[in-house]
VOLO-159905 format. One record per residue (C-alpha): x, y, z; residue number from 1; residue in one letter. Coordinates in nm, 3 decimals, decimal comma, padded with zeros to 5 digits. Example, Ala and Ser with C-alpha at 12.3 -4.5 7.8 and 13.67 -1.06 7.14 Angstrom:
<atoms>
{{01,230 -00,450 00,780} 1 "a"}
{{01,367 -00,106 00,714} 2 "s"}
</atoms>
This chain:
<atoms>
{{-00,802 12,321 06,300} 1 "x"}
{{-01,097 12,487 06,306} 2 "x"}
{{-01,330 12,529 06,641} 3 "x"}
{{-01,622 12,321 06,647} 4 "x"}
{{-01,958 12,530 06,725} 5 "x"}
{{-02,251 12,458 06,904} 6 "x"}
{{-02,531 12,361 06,713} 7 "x"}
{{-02,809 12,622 06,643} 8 "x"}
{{-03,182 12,503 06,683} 9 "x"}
{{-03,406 12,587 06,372} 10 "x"}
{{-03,597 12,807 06,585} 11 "x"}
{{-03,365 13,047 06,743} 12 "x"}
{{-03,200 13,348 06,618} 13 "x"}
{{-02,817 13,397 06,576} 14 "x"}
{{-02,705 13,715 06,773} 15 "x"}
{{-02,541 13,925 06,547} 16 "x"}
{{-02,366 14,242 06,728} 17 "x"}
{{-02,395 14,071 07,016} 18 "x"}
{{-02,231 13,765 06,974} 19 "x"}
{{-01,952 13,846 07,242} 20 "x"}
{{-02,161 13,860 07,460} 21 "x"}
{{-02,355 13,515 07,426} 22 "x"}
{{-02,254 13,166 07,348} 23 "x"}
{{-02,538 13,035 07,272} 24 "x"}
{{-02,791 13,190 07,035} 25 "x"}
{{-03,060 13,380 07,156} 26 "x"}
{{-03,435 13,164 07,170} 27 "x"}
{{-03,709 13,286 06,896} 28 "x"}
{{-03,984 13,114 07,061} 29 "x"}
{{-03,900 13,079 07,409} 30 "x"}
{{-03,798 13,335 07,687} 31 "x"}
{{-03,426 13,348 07,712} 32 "x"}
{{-03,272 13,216 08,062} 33 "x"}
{{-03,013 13,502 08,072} 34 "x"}
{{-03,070 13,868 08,038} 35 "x"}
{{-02,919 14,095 07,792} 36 "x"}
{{-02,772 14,455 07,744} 37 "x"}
{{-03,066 14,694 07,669} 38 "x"}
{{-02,851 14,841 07,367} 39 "x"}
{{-02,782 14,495 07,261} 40 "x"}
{{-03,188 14,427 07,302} 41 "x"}
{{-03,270 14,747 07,098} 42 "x"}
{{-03,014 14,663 06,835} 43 "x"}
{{-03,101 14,304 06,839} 44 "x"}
{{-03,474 14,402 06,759} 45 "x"}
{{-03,411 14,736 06,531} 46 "x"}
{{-03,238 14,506 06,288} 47 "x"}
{{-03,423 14,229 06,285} 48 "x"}
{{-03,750 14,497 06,229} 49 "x"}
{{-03,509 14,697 05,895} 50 "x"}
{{-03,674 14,337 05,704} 51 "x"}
{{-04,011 14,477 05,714} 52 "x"}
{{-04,110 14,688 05,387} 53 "x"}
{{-04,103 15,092 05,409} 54 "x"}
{{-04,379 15,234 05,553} 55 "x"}
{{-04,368 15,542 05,354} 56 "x"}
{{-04,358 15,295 05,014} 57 "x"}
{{-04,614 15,093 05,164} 58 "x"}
{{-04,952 15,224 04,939} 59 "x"}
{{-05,155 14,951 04,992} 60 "x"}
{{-05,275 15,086 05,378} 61 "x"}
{{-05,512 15,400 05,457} 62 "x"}
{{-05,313 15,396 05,802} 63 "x"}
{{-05,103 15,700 05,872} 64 "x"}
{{-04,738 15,657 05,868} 65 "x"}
{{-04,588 15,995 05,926} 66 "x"}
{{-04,679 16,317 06,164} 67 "x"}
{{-04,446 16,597 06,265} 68 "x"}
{{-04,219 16,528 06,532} 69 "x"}
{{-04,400 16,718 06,764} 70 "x"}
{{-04,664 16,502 06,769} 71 "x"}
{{-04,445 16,187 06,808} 72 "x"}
{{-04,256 16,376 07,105} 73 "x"}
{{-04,591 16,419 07,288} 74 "x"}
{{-04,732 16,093 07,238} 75 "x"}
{{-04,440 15,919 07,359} 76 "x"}
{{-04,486 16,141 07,682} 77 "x"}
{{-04,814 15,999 07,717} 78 "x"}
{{-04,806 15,636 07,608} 79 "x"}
{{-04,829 15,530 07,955} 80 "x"}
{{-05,161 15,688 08,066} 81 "x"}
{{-05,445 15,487 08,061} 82 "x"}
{{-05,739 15,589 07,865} 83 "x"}
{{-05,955 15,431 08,083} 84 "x"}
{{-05,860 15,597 08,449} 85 "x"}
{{-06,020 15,899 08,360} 86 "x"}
{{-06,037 16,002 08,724} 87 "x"}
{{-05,625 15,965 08,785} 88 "x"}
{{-05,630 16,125 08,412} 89 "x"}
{{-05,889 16,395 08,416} 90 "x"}
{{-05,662 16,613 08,169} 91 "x"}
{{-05,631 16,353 07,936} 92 "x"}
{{-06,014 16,216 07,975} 93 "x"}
{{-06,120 16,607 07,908} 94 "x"}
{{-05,898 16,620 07,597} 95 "x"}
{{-06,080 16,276 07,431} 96 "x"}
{{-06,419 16,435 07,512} 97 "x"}
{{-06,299 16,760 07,328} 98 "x"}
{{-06,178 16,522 07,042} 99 "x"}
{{-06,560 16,341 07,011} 100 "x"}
{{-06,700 16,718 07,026} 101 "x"}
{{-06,476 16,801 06,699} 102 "x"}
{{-06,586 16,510 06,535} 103 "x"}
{{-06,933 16,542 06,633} 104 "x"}
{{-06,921 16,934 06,492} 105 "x"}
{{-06,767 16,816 06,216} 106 "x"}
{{-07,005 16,586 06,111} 107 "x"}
{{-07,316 16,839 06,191} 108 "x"}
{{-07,456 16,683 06,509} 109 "x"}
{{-07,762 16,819 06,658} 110 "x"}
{{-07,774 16,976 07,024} 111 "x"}
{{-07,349 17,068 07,032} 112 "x"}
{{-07,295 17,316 07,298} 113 "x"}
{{-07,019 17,541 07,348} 114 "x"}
{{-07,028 17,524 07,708} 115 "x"}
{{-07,128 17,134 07,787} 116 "x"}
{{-06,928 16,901 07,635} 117 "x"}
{{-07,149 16,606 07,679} 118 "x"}
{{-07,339 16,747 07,431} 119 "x"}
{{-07,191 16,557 07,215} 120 "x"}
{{-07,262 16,182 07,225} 121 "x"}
{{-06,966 15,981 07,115} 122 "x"}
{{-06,659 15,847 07,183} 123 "x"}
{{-06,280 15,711 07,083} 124 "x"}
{{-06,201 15,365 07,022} 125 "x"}
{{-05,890 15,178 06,891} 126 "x"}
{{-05,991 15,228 06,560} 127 "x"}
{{-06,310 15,234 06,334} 128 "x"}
{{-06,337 14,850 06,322} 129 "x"}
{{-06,445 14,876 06,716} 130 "x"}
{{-06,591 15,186 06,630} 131 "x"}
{{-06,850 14,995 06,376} 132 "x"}
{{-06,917 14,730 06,638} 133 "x"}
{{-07,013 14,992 06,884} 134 "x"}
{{-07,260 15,165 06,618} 135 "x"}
{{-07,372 14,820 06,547} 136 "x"}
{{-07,464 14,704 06,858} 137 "x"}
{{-07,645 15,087 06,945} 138 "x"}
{{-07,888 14,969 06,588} 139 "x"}
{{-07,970 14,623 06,730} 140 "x"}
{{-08,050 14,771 07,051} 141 "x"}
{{-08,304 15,007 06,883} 142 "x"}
{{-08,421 14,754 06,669} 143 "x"}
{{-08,462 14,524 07,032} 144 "x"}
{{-08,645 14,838 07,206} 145 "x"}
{{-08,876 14,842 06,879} 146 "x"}
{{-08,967 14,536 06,795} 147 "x"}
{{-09,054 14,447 07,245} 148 "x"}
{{-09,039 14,142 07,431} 149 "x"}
{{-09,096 13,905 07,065} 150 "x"}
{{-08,739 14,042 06,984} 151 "x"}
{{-08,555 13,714 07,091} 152 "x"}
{{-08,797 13,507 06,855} 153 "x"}
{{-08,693 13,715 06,556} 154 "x"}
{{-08,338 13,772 06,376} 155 "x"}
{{-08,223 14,067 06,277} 156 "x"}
{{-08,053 14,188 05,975} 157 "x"}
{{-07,831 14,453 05,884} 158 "x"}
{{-07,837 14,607 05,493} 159 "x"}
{{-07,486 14,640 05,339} 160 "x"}
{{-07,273 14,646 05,019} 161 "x"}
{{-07,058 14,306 04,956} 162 "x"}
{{-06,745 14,556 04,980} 163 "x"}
{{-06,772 14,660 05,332} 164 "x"}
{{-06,496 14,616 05,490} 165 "x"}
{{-06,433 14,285 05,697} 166 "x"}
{{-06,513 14,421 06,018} 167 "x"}
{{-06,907 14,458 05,943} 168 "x"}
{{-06,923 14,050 05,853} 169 "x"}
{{-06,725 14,012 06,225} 170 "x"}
{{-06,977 14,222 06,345} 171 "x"}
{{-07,258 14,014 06,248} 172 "x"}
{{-07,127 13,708 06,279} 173 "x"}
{{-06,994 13,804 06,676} 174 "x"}
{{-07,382 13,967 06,762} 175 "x"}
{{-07,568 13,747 06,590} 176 "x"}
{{-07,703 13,966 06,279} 177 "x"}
{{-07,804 13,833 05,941} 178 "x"}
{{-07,596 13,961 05,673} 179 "x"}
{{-07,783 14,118 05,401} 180 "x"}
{{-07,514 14,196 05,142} 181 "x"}
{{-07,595 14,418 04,816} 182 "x"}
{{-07,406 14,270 04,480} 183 "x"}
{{-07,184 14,451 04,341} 184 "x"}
{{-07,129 14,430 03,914} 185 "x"}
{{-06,881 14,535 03,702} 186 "x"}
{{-06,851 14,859 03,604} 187 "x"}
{{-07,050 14,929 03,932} 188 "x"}
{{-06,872 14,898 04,291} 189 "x"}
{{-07,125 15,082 04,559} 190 "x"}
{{-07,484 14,985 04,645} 191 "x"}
{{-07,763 15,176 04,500} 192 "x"}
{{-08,077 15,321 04,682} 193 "x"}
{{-08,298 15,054 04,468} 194 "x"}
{{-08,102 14,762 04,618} 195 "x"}
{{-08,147 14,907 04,954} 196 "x"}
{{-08,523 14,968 04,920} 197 "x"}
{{-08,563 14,597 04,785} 198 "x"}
{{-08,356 14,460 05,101} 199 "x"}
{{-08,497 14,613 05,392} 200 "x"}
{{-08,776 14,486 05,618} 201 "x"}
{{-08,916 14,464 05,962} 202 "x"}
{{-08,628 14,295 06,125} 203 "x"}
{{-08,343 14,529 05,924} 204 "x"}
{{-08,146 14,712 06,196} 205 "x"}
{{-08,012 14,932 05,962} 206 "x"}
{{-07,850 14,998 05,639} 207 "x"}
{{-07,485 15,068 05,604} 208 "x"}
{{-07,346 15,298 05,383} 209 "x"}
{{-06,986 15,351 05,274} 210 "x"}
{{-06,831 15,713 05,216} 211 "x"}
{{-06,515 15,543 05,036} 212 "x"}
{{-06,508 15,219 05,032} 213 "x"}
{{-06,199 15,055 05,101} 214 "x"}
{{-06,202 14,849 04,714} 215 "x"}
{{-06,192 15,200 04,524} 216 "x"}
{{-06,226 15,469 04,740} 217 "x"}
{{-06,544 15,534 04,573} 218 "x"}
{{-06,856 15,693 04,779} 219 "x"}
{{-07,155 15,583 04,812} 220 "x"}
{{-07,533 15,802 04,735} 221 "x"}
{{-07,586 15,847 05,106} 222 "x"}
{{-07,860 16,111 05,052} 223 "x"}
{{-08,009 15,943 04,776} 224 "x"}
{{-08,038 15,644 04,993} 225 "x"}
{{-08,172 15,816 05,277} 226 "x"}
{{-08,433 15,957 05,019} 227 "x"}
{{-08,528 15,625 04,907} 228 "x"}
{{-08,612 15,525 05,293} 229 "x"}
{{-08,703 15,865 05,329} 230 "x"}
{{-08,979 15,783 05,109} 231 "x"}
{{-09,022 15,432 05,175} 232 "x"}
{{-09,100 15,521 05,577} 233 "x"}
{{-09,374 15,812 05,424} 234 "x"}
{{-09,572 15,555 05,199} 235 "x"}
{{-09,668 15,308 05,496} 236 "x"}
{{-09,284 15,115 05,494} 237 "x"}
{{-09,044 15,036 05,730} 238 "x"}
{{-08,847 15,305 05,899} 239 "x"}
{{-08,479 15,254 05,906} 240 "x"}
{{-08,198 15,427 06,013} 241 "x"}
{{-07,855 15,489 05,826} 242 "x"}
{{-07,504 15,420 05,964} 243 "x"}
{{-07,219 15,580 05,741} 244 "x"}
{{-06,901 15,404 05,771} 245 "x"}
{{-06,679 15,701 05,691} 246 "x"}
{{-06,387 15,533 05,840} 247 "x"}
{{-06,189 15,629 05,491} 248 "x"}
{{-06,360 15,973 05,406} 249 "x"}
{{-06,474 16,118 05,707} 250 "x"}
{{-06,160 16,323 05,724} 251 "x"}
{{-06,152 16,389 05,365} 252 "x"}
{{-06,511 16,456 05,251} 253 "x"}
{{-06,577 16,782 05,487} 254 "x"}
{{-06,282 16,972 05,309} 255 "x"}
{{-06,297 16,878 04,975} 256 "x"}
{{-06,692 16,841 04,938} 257 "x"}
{{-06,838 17,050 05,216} 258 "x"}
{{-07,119 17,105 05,019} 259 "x"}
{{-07,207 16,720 04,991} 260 "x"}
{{-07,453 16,615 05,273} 261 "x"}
{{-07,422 16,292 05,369} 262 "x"}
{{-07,350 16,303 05,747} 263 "x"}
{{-07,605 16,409 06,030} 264 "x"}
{{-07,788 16,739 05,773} 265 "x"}
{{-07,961 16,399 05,692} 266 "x"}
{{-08,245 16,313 05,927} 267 "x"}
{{-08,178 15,925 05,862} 268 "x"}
{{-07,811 15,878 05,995} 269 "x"}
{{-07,843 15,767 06,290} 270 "x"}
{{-07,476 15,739 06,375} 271 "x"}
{{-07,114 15,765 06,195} 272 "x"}
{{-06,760 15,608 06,272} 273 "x"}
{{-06,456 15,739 06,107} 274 "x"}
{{-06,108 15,640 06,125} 275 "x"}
{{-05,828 15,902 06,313} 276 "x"}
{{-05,487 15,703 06,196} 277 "x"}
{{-05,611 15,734 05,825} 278 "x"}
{{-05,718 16,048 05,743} 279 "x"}
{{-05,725 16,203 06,051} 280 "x"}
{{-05,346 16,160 05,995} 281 "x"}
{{-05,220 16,009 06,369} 282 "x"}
{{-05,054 15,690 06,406} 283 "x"}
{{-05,248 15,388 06,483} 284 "x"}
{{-05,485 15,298 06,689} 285 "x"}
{{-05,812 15,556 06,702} 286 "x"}
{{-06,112 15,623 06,554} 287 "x"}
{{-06,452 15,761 06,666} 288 "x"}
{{-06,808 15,668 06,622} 289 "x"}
{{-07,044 15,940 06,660} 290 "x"}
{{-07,431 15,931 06,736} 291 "x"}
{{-07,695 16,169 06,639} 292 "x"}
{{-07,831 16,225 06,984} 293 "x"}
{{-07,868 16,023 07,306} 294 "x"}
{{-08,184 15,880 07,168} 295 "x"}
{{-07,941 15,665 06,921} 296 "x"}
{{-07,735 15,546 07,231} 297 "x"}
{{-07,930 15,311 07,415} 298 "x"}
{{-07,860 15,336 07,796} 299 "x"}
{{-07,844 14,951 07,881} 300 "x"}
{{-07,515 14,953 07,632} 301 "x"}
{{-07,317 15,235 07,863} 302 "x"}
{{-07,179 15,055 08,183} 303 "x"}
{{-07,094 15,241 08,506} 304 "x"}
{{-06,755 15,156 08,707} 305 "x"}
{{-06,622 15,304 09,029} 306 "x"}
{{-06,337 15,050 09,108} 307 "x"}
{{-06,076 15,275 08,984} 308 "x"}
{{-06,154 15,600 09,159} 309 "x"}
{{-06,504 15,828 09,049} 310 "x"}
{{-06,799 15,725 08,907} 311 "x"}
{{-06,693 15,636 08,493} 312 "x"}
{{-06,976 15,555 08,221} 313 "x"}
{{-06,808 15,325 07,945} 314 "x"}
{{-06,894 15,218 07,602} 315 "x"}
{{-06,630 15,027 07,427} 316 "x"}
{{-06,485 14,643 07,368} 317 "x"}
{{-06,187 14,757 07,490} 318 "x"}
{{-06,082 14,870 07,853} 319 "x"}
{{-05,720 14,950 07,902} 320 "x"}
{{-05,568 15,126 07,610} 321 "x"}
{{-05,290 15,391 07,582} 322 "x"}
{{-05,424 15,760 07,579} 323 "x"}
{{-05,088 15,895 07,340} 324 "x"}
{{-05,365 15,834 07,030} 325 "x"}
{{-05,622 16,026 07,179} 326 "x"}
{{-05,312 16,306 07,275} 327 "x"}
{{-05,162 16,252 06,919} 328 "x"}
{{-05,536 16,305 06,732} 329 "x"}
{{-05,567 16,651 06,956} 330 "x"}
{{-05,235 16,746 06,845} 331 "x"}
{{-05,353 16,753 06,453} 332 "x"}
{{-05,662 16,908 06,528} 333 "x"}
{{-05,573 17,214 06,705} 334 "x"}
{{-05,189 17,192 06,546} 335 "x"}
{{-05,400 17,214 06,168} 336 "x"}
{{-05,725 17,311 06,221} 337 "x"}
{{-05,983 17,294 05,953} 338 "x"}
{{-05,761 17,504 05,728} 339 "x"}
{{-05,494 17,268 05,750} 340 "x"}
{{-05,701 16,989 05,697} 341 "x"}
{{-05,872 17,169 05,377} 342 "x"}
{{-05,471 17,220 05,242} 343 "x"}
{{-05,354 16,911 05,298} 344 "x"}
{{-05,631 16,696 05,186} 345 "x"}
{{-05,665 16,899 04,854} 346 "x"}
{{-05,263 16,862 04,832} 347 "x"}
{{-05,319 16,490 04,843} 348 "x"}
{{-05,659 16,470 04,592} 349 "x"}
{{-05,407 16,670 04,336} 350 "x"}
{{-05,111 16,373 04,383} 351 "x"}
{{-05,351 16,169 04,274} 352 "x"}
{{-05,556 16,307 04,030} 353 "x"}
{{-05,213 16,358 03,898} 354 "x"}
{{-05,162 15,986 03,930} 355 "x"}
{{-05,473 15,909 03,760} 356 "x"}
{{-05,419 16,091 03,469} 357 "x"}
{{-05,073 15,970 03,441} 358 "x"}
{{-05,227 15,596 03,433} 359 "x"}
{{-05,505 15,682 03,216} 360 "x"}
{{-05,271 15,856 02,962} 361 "x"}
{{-05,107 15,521 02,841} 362 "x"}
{{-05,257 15,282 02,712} 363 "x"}
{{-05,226 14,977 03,000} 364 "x"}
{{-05,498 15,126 03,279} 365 "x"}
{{-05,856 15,177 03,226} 366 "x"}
{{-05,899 15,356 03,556} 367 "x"}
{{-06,206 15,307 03,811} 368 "x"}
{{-06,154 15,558 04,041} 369 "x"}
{{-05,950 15,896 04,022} 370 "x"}
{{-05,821 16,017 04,353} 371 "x"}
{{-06,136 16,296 04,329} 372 "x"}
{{-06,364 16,176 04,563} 373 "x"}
{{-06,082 16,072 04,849} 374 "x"}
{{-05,730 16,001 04,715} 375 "x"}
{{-05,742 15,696 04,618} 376 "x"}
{{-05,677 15,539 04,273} 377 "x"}
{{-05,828 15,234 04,173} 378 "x"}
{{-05,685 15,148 03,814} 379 "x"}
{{-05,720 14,813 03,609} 380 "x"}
{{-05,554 14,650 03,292} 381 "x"}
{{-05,709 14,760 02,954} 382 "x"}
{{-05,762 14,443 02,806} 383 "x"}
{{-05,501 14,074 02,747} 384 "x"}
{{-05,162 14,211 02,763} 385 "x"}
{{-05,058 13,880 02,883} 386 "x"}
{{-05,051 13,937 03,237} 387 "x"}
{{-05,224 14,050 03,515} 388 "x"}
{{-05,249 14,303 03,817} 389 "x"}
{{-05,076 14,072 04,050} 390 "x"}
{{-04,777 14,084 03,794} 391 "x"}
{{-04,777 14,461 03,829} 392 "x"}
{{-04,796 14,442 04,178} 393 "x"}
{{-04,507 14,183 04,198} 394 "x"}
{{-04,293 14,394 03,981} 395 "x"}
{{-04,351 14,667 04,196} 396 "x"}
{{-04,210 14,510 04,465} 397 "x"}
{{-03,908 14,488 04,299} 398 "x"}
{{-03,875 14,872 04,344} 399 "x"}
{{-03,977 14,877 04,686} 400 "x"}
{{-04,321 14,996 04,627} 401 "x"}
{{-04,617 14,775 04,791} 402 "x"}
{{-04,925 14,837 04,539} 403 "x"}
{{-05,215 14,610 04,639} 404 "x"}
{{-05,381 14,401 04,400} 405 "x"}
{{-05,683 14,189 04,456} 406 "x"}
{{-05,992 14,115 04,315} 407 "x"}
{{-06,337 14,306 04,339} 408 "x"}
{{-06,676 14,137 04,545} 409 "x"}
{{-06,880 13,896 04,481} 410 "x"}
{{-07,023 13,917 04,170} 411 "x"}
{{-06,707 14,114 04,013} 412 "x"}
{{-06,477 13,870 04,154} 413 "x"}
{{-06,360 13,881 03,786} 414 "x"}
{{-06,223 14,217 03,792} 415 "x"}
{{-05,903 14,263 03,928} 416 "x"}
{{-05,761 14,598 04,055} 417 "x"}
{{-05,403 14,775 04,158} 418 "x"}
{{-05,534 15,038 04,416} 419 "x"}
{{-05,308 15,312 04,550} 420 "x"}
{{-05,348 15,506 04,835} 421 "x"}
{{-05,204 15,871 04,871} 422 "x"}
{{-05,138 15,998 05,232} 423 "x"}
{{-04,892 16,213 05,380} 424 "x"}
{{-04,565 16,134 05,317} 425 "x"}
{{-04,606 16,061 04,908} 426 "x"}
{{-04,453 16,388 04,800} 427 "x"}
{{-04,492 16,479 04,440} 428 "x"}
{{-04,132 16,352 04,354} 429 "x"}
{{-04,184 16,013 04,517} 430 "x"}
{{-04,521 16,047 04,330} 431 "x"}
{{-04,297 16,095 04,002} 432 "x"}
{{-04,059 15,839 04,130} 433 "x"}
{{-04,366 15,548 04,140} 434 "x"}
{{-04,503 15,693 03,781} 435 "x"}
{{-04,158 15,621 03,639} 436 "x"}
{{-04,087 15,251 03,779} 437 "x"}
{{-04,446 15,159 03,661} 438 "x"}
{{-04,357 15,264 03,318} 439 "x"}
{{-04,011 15,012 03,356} 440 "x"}
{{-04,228 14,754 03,523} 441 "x"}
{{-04,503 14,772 03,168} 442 "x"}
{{-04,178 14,767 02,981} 443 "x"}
{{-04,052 14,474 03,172} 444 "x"}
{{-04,388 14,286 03,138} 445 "x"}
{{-04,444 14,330 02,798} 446 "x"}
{{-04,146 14,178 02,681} 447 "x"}
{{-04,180 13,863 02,898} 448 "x"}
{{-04,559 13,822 02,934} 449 "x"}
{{-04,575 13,604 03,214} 450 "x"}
{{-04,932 13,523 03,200} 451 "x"}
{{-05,078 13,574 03,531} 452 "x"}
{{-04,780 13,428 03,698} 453 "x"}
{{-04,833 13,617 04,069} 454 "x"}
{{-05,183 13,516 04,162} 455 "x"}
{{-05,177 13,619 04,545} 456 "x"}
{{-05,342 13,915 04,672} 457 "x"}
{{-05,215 14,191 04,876} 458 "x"}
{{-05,482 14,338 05,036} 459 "x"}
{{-05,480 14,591 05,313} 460 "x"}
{{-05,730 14,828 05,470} 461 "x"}
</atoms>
């Protein structure tokens, strides 16, 4: 006769390899009563995590899934510091300062001194979405100091494409900004200096521009923006500064284009935030944003604490947060230097140019962007073959590949894209290996064309 079991509630989970040691299942959604083993906890968890998809066949996400083991060693030495005791932590405090000097150099800012690094006026955040909240609330407190004491009768606006990235709509709608958004079309997926010119006014905070946007990859005309309000400022107009999100391509741009000038060579950006755990190639979560000069950092946004030892200025949403990103982000930059970044980078635009050409070479893809500007490939279907990006992307999935597709902004909410991002990690043969099971996955749909039968979107940033 066989045993009679206990009865398992919907919402637990069934202990596996450690089922001699429990008779009862272990709770999903409460705190177990009883303790457990800590190799029974780890296994317990590693398994349950082996569901997820692979990172490293995970192309839909700029965020950086692999560094050398060196780097993982000394960020797992330092997870426990936090960023924010810079006086029990003065090593690690100098080495973030160090990191917002790099950037700042990097991206041409005025004033950098060898000797003094508060010279350069910046600093790390979780990531470039807090990073952009941080350079947005520095533009509304110019725009505040500008406009006087009639400010709180007024609203403010902020200029922007309608594929920013989801953070700049949080940004107004948490601060209390208007929204200006610039249409996109099809066929055309940045903003253009006209639009901007036409948008702007007296109560515009800024304009935002994009150096890859996270739809194609694409960048935007920074200078020829700035030129428009260059010019616009000169004839009697409103004067307003620039913000680049470079959270995609500030890591990529200054090695493969030096020569384009988009950052602070133009008199007009006013400040920059770029992402560390995409192209800066560290594991999640940092970024930077980056100001011009302390002029562009208005005083009453920096708050001053003492309660944890020293006097500390502080600008960010955030107040406790590991310091192993910060360490980790150090680790590239003095572990690959600008050479390193310059080799890699190129390595990665010739993946997927390769890509690119592959796609464009039969005769499914009409593709929108190339891998050239950062490597990225944004590719569409050429005309009705009877079923649609999301079918690709399904199919895909089959293989173990995550390929994104989604739809384009407002007004080109029509046009539907597979985008594929190449980091580290997508070697050339893994590179061949996803050429090869797109060509069975055509194959596949053209015998069944399933007529758009996948509709949902798998969009990541």
């Amino acid at each position: 006769m066989l045993p009679n079991h206990p009865s398992v509630p919907s919402h637990s989970v069934s202990p596996a390899y450690t089922s001699r040691l429990f008779t009862a299942p272990v709770p999903a959604l409460r705190m177990p009563e009883e303790s457990m083993d800590p190799e029974a906890a780890y296994r317990f968890i590693h398994d349950e995590l082996m569901l997820d998809g692979s990172s490293r066949l995970n192309l839909a996400t700029f965020v950086t899934t692999w560094m050398d083991p060196e780097a993982g060693k000394l960020m797992a030495e330092t997870f426990d510091k936090n960023m924010i005791d810079k006086d029990e932590y003065p090593a690690t405090a100098a080495i973030e300062q160090r990191c917002v000097c790099m950037v700042a150099d990097l991206f041409h800012a005025e004033g950098l001194r060898d000797d003094d690094p508060s010279s350069a006026i910046g600093v790390s955040t979780i990531g470039s979405s807090e990073a952009v909240m941080l350079g947005g609330l520095a533009l509304k407190w110019r725009w505040r100091q500008r406009i006087g004491k009639d400010w709180k009768g007024r609203t403010p606006n902020l200029v922007m494409g309608s594929n920013v990235q989801v953070v700049w709509e949080k940004f107004c709608r948490y601060f209390d900004v208007e929204p200006r958004y610039l249409p996109m079309e099809e066929g055309r997926y940045v903003i253009t200096p006209e639009q901007v010119v036409d948008a702007v006014d007296e109560d515009t905070i800024g304009v935002v521009a994009i150096l890859g946007t996270t739809y194609t990859g694409e960048l935007e005309p920074v200078d020829q923006i700035c030129q428009a309000l260059d010019k616009l400022a000169a004839g009697g107009g409103v004067d307003v500064p620039v913000h680049v999100d470079a959270a995609s391509g500030g890591f990529v741009v200054p090695f493969l284009h030096p020569e384009l000038k988009w950052d602070f060579r133009l008199p007009r950006v006013v400040s920059i935030n770029v992402s560390g755990h995409k192209y800066g190639l560290t594991y999640p979560g940092i970024g930077f944003v980056v100001w011009r000069g302390p002029e562009h950092l208005p005083e009453d946004l920096v708050f001053r604490v003492n309660y944890l030892g020293g006097d500390m200025p502080t600008f960010t949403l955030n107040f406790s947060r590991p310091g192993n990103q910060v360490v980790g982000q150090y680790y590239n930059f003095l572990r690959l230097g600008r050479e390193g970044y310059t080799q890699i980078m190129a390595t990665l635009s010739q993946t997927a140019r390769w890509l690119a050409h592959e796609l464009t070479a039969g005769e499914h893809f009409d593709v929108i962007s190339d891998g050239s500007a950062i490597p990225v490939v944004a590719a569409r279907l050429a005309g009705d073959r009877g079923y649609t990006e999301f079918d690709v992307s399904h199919e895909l999935r089959t293989f173990g590949w995550q390929v994104p597709a989604y739809t384009m902004p407002d007004n080109a909410s029509d046009v539907s894209v597979l985008r594929i991002v190449v980091r580290e990690g997508l070697s050339a043969d893994l590179a061949r290996a996803l050429h090869d099971d797109t060509r069975t996955a055509l194959t596949t749909l053209d015998k069944l064309k399933p007529g758009g039968h996948f509709t949902q979107q798998h969009f990541a940033h």
